[in-house]
N, C-alpha and C positions, 0 to 999 in steps of 0.2 A: 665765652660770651663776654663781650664788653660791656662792661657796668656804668650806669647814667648818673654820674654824680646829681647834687641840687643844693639848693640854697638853703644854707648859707655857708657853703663848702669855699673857703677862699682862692681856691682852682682857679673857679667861675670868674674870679675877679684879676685872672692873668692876664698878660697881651700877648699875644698868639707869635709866634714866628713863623718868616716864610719858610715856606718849603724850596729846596732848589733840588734835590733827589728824586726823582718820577721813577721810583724800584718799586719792586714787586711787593715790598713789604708795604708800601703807600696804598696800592691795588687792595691787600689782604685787610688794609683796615677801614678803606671806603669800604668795601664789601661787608665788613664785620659792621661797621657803623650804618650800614644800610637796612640790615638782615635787626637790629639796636632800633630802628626810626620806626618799620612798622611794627615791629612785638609790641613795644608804645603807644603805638596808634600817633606817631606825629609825623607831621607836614614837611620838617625839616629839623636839622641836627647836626650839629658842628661839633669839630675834633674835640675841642675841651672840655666840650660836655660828657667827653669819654677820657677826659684826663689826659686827653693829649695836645700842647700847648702850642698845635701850629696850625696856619691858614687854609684850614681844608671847610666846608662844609659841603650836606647834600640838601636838597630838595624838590619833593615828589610830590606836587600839587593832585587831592582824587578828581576825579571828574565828576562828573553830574548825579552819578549814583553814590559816590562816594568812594569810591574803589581808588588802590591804586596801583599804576601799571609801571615796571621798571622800564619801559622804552620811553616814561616819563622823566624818567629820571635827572636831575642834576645834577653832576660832580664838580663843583666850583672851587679852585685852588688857586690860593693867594688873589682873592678878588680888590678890586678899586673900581669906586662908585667915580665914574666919571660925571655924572649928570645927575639932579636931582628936579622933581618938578612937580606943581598941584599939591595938594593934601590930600589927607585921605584919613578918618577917623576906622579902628578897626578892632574886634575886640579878640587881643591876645593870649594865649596861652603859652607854656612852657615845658617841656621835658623836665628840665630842671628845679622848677615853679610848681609840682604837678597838685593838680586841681585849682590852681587860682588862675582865675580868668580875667582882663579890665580892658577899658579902652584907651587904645595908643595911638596918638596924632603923628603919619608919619608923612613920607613924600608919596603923590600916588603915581608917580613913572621916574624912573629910572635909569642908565647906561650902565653897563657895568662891563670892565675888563679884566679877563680871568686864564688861568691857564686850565685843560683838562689833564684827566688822571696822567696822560705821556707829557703833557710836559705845552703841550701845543695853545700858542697864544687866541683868547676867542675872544670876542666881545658879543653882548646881548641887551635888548631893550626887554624891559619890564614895566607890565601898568597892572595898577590895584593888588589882587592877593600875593603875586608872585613879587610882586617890588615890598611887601608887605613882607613877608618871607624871608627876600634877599638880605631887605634893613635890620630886620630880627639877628637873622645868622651872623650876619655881618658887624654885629653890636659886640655877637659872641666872643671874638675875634678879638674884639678891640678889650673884653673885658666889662662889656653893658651888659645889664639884664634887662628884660623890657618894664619891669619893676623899681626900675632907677627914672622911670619918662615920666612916672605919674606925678601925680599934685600931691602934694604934702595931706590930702586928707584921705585921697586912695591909698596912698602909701603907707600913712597910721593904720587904712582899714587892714590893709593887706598883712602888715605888723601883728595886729590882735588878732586875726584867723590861724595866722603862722605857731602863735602863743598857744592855741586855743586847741591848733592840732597836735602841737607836742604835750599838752599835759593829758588831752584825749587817747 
């Protein structure tokens, strides 16, 4: 079982590399990092949040009850935000973050160009949670945490919670 690093593990703060291999062992670790997203209970989850330091992420939006189905699934490899568009204020969470929650001003539709698990070039539009999702993982990637967007006084809050849980 693959392990979910967190902050303030300086992994988190790599830049991802592309993938150019679409083998089996790529297959075996979306599947491990997917089987990793919901034992967590999260939305979405990128390689290096499993300490691996390349351009992969998933995300598996639940539906209206909450649930989530892997025919939902997203396997995004080596993504680029072609288009960004609108705001959208949203309150985030983290795998790697876990239990601090805040709100993050992001874009609220997006294009995005991506390869899947074989290798095949795809593109997709995204509006509100899902472009909300894409920008999160996609931060991952570059080495953001959505803990780097806030204002200097969420960021102090988030600071002293962080303190507050280590000496707890």
């Amino acid at each position: 079982m693959l392990e979910v690093i967190t902050y303030p593990n300086p992994i988190l703060r790599q830049i991802s590399q592309p993938i150019e291999v679409f083998n089996e062992s790529l297959h075996e670790l979306l599947d491990s990092m997917y089987e990793v997203m919901l034992q967590k209970n999260g939305v979405g989850i990128s390689a290096i949040q499993v300490a691996k330091p390349i351009r992969a992420l998933l995300i598996c939006l639940p539906d209206e009850e909450g649930n989530q189905h892997k025919e939902d699934l997203l396997e995004i490899i080596n993504p680029q935000i072609l288009e960004k568009d609108g705001e959208i204020i949203f309150n985030e969470g983290c795998l790697s973050v876990p239990e601090f929650y805040e709100e993050v001003k992001r874009a609220s539709s997006l294009k995005v160009a991506y390869q899947d698990r074989y290798g095949n070039p795809k593109e997709m539009e995204a509006k509100d949670y899902l472009a909300v999702a894409l920008q999160h993982e996609i931060d991952h990637l570059n080495g953001i945490l959505f803990i780097d967007k806030l204002s200097i006084l969420k960021r102090k809050k988030f600071e002293k919670e962080l303190k507050q849980k280590r000496k707890g």
